[in-house]
N, C-alpha and C positions, 0 to 999 in steps of 0.2 A: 431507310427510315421505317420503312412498313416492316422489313425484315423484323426490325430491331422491337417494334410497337408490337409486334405478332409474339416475339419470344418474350417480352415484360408480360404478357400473357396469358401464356400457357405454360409459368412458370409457376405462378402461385398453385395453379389447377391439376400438374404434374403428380402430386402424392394422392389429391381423392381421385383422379382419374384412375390411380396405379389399384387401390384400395377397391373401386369397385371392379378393377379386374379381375383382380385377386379373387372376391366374392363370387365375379362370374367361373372364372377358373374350377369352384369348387360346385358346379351345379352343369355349367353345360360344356358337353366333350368338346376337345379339341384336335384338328387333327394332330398325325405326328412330327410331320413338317414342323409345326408351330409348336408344338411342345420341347422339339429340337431348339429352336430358338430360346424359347423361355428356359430351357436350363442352363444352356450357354451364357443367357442374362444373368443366372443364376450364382453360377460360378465365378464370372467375372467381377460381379458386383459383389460377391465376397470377395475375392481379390484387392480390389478398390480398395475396400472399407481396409482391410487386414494394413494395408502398405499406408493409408490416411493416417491411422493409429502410428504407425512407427514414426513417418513426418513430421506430428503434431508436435512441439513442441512442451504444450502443458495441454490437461484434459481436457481444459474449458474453449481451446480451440475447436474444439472437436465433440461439443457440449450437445450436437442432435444424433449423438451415436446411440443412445439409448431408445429414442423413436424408430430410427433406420433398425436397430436391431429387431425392435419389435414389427417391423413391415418386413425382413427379412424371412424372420420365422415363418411368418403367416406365409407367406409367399412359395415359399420351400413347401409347406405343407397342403399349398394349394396343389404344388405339383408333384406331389405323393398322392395325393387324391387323381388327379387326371392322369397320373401315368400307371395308375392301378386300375382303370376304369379300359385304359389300351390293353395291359396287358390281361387283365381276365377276360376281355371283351373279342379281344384280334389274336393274341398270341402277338400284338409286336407293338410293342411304343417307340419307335422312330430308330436314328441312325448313331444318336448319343448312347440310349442307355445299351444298345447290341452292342457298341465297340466298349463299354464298359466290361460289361458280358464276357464278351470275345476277345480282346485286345490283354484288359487292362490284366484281368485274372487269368489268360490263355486257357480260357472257357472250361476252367475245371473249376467243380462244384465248392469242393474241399480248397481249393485256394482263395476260390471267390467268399469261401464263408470266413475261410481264418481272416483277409485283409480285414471282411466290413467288421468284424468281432474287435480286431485290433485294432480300429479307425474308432468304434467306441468305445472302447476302452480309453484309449490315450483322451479322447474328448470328455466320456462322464467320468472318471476314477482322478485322471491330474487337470488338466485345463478347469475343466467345469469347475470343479470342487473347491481349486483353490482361489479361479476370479471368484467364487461366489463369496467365500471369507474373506478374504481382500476387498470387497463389495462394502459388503456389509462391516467389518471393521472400519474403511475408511469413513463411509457414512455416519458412524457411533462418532467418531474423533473431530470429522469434520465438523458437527451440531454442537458436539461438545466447547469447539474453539471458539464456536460464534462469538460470544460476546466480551470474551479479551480483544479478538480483531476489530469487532468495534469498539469498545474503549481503544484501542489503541490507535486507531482513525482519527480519533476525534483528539487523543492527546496532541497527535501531528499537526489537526488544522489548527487548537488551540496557540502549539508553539509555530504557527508559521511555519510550516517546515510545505505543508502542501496547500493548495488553491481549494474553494468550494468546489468546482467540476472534478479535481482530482478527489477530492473526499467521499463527492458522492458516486464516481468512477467505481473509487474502491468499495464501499459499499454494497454496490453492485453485483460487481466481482465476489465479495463473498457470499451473497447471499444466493448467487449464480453459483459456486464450489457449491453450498452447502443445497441447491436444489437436483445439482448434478449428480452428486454420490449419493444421493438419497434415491435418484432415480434409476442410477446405476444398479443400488440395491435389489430393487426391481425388479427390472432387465436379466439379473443374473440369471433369478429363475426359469425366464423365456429360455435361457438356453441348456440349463436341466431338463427343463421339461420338453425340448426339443429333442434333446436324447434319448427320452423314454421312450416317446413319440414312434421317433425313425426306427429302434427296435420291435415294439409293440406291429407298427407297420408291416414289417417284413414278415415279421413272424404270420400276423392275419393275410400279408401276397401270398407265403410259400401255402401257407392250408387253403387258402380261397383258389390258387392257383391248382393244386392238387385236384383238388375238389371239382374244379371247372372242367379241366380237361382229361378225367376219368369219366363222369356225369354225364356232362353234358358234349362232349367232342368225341366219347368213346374212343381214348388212346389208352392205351396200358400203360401202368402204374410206372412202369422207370420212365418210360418216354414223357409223361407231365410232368414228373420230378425235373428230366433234364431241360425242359425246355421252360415249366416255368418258376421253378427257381432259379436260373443261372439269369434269366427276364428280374426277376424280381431281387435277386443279390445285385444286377447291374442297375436296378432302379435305386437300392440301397445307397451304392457307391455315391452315384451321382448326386442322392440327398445327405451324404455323409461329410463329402469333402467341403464342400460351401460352411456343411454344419461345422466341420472344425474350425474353419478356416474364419469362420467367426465369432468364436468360443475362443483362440485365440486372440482373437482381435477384442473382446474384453480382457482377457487377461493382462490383456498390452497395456488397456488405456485405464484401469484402474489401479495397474502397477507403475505406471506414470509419475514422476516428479517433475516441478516446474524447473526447468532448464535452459540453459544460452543457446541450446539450437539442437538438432534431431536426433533422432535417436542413435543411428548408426556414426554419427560425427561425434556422438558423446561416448559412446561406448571405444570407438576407436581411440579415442583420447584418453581414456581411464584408461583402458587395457594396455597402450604403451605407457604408463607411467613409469614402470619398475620393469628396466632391462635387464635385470638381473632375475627378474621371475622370467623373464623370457627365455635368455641364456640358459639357464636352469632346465627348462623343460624340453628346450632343443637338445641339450646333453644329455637328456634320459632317452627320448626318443631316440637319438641317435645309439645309446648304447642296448634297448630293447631289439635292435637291429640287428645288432651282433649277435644276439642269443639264439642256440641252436633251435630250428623248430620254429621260429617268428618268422614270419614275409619281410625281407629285407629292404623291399623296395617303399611300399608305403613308410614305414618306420623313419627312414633312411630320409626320405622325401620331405615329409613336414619335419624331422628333427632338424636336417638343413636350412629349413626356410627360416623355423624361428629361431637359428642361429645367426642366421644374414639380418633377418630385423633387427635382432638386439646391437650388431655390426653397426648396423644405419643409424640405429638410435644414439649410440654409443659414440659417433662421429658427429652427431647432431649437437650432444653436449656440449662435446671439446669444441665446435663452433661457439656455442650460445658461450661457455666460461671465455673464449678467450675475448668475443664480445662486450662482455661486463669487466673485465679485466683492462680493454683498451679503455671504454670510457671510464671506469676507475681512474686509471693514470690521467687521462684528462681533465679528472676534475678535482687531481693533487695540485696539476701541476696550474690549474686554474684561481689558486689559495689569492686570496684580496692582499694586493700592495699597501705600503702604509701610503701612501699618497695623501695628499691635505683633501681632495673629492672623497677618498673611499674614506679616512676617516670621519669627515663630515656626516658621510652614508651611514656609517654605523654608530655615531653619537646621534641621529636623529629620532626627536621621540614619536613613538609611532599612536596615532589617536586611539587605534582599539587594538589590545591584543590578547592572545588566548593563546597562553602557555599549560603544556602538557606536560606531567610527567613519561620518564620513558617507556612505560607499558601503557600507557595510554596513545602511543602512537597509533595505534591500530584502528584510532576512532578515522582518520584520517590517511583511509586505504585507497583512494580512487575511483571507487566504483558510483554508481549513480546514485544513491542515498549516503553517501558518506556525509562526514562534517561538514568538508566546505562546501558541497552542495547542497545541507541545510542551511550554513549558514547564508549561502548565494538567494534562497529564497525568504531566508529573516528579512535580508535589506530590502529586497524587492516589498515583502508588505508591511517592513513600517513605512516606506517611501509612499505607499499609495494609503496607508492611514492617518500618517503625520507627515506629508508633505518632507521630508529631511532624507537627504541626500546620505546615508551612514557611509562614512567614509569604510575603505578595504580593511580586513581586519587581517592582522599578521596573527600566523599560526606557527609557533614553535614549540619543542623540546625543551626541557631544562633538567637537567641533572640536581639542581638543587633542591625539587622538590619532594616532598613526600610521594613511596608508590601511590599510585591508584587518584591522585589530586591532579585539580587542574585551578588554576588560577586567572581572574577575568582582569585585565588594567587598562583602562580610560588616563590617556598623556601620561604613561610610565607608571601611574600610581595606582595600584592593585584597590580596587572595590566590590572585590568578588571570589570567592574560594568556594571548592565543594570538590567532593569522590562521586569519580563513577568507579570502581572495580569492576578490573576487564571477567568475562566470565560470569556477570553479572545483573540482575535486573531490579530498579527500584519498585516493591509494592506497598502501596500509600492503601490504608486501610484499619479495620479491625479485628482483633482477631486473631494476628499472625503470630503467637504466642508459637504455635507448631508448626511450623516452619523454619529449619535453618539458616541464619542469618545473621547480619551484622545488623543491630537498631541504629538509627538514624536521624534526623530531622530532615525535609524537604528544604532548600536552601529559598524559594520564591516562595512560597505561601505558607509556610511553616508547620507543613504537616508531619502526623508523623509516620515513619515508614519501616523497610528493612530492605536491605541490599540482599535479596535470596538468591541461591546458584540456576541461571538461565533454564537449568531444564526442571526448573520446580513453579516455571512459569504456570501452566496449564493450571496445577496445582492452588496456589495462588489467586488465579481467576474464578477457580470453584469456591475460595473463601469469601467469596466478593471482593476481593480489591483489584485496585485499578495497577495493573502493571505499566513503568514505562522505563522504554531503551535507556541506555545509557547516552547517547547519544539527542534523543529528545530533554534529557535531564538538563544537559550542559547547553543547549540550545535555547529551552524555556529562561537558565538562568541568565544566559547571554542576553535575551530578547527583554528579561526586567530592566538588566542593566542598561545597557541602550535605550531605553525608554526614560530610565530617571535621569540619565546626563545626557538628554537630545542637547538639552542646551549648552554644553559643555563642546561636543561634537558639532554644534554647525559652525562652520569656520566663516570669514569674512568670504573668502574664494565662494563658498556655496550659494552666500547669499550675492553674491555678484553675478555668479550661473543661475540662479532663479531667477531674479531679476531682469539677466538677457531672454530667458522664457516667460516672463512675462510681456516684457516689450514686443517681441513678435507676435501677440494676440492681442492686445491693447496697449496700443504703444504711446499714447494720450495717457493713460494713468500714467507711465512711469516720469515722461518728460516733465510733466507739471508735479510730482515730486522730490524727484532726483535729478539733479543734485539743487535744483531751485528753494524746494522749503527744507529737505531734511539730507544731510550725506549720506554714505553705504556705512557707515558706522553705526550712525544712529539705527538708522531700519535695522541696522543687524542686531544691536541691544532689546529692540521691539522685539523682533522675532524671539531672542533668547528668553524676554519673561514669560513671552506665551507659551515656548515650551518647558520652560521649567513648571508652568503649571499643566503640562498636559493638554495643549487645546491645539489643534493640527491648523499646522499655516499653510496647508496644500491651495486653500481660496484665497491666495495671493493678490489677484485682482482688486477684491473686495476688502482685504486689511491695507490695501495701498489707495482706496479710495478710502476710508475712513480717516488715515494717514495722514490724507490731504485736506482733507477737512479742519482736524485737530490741529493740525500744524500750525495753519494761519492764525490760529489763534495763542495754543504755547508750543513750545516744544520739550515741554516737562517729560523726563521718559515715561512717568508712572501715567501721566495723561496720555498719551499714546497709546499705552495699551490699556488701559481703559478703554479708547476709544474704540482697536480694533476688537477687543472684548465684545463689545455692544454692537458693533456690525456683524459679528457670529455667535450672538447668542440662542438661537439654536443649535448651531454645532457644538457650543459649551454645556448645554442643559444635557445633550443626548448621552454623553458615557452614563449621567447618573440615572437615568428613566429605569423602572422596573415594571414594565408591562404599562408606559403611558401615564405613568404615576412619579411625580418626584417627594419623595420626603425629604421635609427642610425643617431646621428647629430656627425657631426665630430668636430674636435678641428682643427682648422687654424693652418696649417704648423709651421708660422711664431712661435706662441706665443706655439706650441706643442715643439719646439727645444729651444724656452726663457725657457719650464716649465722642459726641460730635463736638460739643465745645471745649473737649479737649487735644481734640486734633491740632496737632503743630509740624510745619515742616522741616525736614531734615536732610543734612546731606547725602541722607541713604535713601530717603522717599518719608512720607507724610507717618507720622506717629502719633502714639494714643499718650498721652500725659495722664497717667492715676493713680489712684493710691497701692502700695504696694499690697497691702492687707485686701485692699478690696478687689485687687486685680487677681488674686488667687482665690477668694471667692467665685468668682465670677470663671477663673478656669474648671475649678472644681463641680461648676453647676453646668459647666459645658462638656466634660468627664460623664459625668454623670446621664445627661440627656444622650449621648452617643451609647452609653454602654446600655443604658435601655432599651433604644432604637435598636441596635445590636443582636441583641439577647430574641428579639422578635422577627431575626432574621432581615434586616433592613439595613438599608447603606443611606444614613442621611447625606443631606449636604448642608450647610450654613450659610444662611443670606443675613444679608445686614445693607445699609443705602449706599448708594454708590458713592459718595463721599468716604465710606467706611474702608469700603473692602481691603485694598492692600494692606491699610494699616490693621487691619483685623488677621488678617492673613498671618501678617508677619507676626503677629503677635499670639497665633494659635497654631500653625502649621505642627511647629514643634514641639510642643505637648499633646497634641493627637494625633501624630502619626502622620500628619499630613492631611487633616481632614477638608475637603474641597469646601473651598468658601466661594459662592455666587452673590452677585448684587441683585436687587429689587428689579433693576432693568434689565438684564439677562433671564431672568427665571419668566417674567414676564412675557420677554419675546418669544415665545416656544407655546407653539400650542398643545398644554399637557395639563393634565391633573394636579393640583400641588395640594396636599396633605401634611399638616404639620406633624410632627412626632415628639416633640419637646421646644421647650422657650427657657433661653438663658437670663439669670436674676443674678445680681449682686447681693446674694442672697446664702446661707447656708444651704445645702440640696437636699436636705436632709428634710429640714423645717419647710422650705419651699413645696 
């Protein structure tokens, strides 16, 4: 435990500790011993980083590479400094940079100068030059995406398809890409200028060294040439290799894509793809072997090998085909009996389905954003916003449909149509006049759009418009539908599964309701009018104490949910709130007490008896106060006494659209603002 309390520790304090080494490094000597050390660190730790980069999967794994690179530099330069202070000082900086020296170049001047020449060369002419363009390009592209990838976040949470944590995850995540390549941009420069650096360096050793040991040691002019230049070319090396070695290591990690797994696993896996570019090249190899004047043996060597691979590969297929081949025949000879079960199965109507045309299969490829794992998180959050269990949704193919269409059917009968084109993305905007496309309408909110080709997206975001997948398209329109027939979709079964979840947390409500004052029928006609107008019966508790209440007195269905209405009216008020404010147009006294004493009951629920002339007055001056409301950006609602509502409802629904009608008592219970915005007269609207 103390171990472990010791190294939480001297973890956070590891890089300023390292930083003011660094600083001390560059002011007081050290011996050579310890310089030996730190270049050892040196190298390795270029090492590290170079072999991190290749593992990483995507950049932002590996998102402090632009810091470490910048402690790298310093660090190296620290030790160009203290190993230039040995060598003009001693004639000797330790046991690293002599076997540099001696070893690496076999202590000749001229070889020792071409390697470090060509160590920078390969570092400042190709590595450096082109992570620094790749830098800097990716950083321009990345800024430039930002704001399609967030619109296109926010399309996701809107249609359900991801969680708030996931949204602001992603979020995150971009904004993380977009501070990484920006920093990377950076960074690049550290290691240009590290380059110039390590040159400039040697050049001031070889003269300073010269200088030193004619001056001031009195050795004649070859003998300081050879002892301290071949010192200061083997000081060179040592701050060369690290240098490359992490000049590659950006090149690596800003030429990076995000990918399933490392680099050397991906690259293996492209590269075998086509055993025929393999074959291919083992058979030249093999025949440059042949030719008079070539070394036979290399030639001969790899031409063989990447003929045996392609062998392997080549055996690997005939596996994999006859594989798909066997379960093929097994899923011929698997074809549905006519039996009286299996016909049943297939005359059974299925409560939700989403059929595809046949090039739209591809929305439905398996992978972890595909369809039915948007569609797996639709159900998950209308269940947690409107309490309703959405039954499984069948996903098939149909040859009869139009390319590029897909059609949505609620109990067999289609209330939903629209195109995704595969290849394709819809942008909702204005503007898009220059832009290649097919024009469109938005199938859920009626805007208007254009199906433009997938790589004019970018394009498109720079016009302002909001681009979205095809797959979000058909998901959003999924997610309207399912929301207008919740109540078509909740079955008896659900309501008898909710039901048992209720009992198990208050199991008092349910006994003194069910089956005592009301059946699973009834509850379940309650539950359907509350979703047919949208009000979520997830507080099942508290609609089944209301329940019980009303009951003993009638068991009118429209009284019922009255009832449960008024024990959630704050969750009724809240879809309409706009920042705490509800706009409601009210109904004129006069013709609210004409429409009560015409109230009569029916076998359909309670109705308004009036004049026909004056009942379209009265629509037309409720026309009217919405399009107003409207026009000022505002979504009323319509209250009228709680005696009214349904029948008002029923009576207005369908001449506006559906517009949400609240009682006196619901708008009431909600602690909010309420601001009128219009009042309905029996009146001309004109003259009114």
């Amino acid at each position: 435990m103390r171990r472990r309390k010791l190294g939480s520790t001297l973890g956070p304090l590891a890089v300023p500790i390292g930083l003011v080494g660094i600083i001390v490094l560059l002011v007081v000597p050290v011996p050579s011993f310890v310089l030996d050390l730190l270049i050892t660190v040196n190298i390795l730790f270029a090492l590290v980083i170079l072999l991190t980069t290749m593992f990483a999967k995507r950049p932002l794994d590996f998102s402090v590479f632009p810091s470490l690179l910048l402690i790298a530099t310093l660090f190296r330069l620290g030790l160009n400094v203290a190993s230039t202070r040995l060598v003009l000082g001693q004639g000797y900086a330790g046991e690293v940079i002599h076997a540099f020296g001696q070893v690496a170049v076999g202590g000749s001047l001229i070889i020792g100068a071409v390697v470090f020449l060509i160590l920078v060369v390969i570092q400042f002419v190709v590595v450096t030059k082109g992570a620094e363009r790749v830098a800097e390009v990716g950083a321009r592209f990345t800024l430039d995406a930002m704001p399609g990838k967030q619109m296109a976040i926010d399309a996701d949470l809107n249609a359900g398809l991801i969680t708030e944590d996931q949204a602001r995850q992603r979020r995150a995540d971009v904004a993380a890409e977009a501070d990484f390549y920006g920093a990377m941009d950076g960074a690049s420069k550290f290691v240009k200028g590290d380059a110039i650096a390590g040159m400039v360096i040697t050049v001031i050793n070889i003269v300073g060294g010269i200088a030193t040991g004619v001056l001031m040691h009195g050795q004649q002019f070859v003998d300081a040439i050879n002892t301290y230049t071949l010192l200061t070319i083997g000081d060179g090396l040592t701050a060369q290799l690290p240098a490359l070695l992490m000049a590659v290591s950006t090149g690596m990690i800003v030429t990076r894509s995000n990918a399933e797994s490392e680099l050397g696993a991906t690259a293996g896996k492209q590269l075998a793809q086509s055993r025929l570019a393999l074959l291919i090249a083992g058979v030249a190899a093999c025949g440059m072997a042949i030719i008079p004047g070539m070394p036979f043996l290399p030639f001969a060597f790899v031409g063989g090998l990447l003929v045996f691979v392609s062998t392997r590969l080549a055996r690997a297929e005939r596996v994999k085909a006859q594989a798909e081949l066997a379960a093929s025949a097994v899923a011929e000879q698997a074809v549905p009996s006519d039996t009286p079960e299996e016909l049943m199965e297939q005359m059974r109507v299925h409560a939700l389905e989403v059929q595809l045309a046949p090039d739209l299969v591809d929305l439905v490829s398996g992978v972890s954003d595909d369809l039915l794992a948007r569609v797996k998180s639709l159900r998950r959050r209308i269940a947690l916003e409107y309490g309703v269990v959405v039954p499984p949704v069948r996903t098939r193919d149909s040859v009869d449909l139009p390319p590029a269409t897909y059609v949505l059917r609620v109990a067999g009968v289609e209330v939903g149509r629209g195109i995704a084109p595969p290849g394709k993305v819809l942008a909702l905007g204005d503007g898009l006049d220059a832009l290649p496309g097919t024009p469109t309408i938005e199938p859920v909110f009626n805007l208007a759009g254009k199906w433009v080709p997938a790589e004019m997206r970018h394009s498109a975001e720079l016009l302002g418009a909001t681009v979205i997948d095809r797959g979000s398209v058909l998901v959003t329109h999924l997610s309207s539908v399912i929301t207008d027939h919740a109540a078509r979709l909740l079955s008896r079964e659900d309501v008898r599964v909710l039901t048992e979840g209720v009992k198990k947390v208050s199991p008092a409500v349910v006994e003194e309701l069910i089956p005592n004052l009301l059946t699973l029928a009834e509850v379940h006609r309650v539950l359907q009018g509350l979703l047919a107008e949208r009000v979520p019966i997830n507080d099942l508790p508290r609609i089944y104490e209301a329940l019980t209440l009303r009951a003993r007195v009638s068991t009118d269905p429209e009284g019922l949910i009255e009832a449960a209405r008024s024990a959630l009216g704050p969750v009724v008020v809240a879809p309409h709130l706009e920042d705490r404010t509800l706009r409601v147009i009210m109904i004129d006294p006069v013709l609210e007490q004409s429409m009560l004493e015409g109230l009569r009951p029916s076998e359909h629920g309670t109705q308004i008896v009036v004049d026909p002339q004056r009942l379209g007055l009265v629509i037309e001056s409720l026309k009217h106060a919405v399009q107003t409301a409207e026009l000022r950006g505002w979504s009323p609602v319509l209250v009228c006494a709680p005696a009214l509502r349904p029948a008002v409802r029923r009576l207005v629904a369908p001449q506006t659209n559906g517009l949400p009608v609240l009682s006196y008592q619901e708008v009431t219970s909600a602690d909010v603002t309420i601001e009128t915005v219009g009042v309905v007269r029996a009146l001309d609207p004109i003259s009114a």
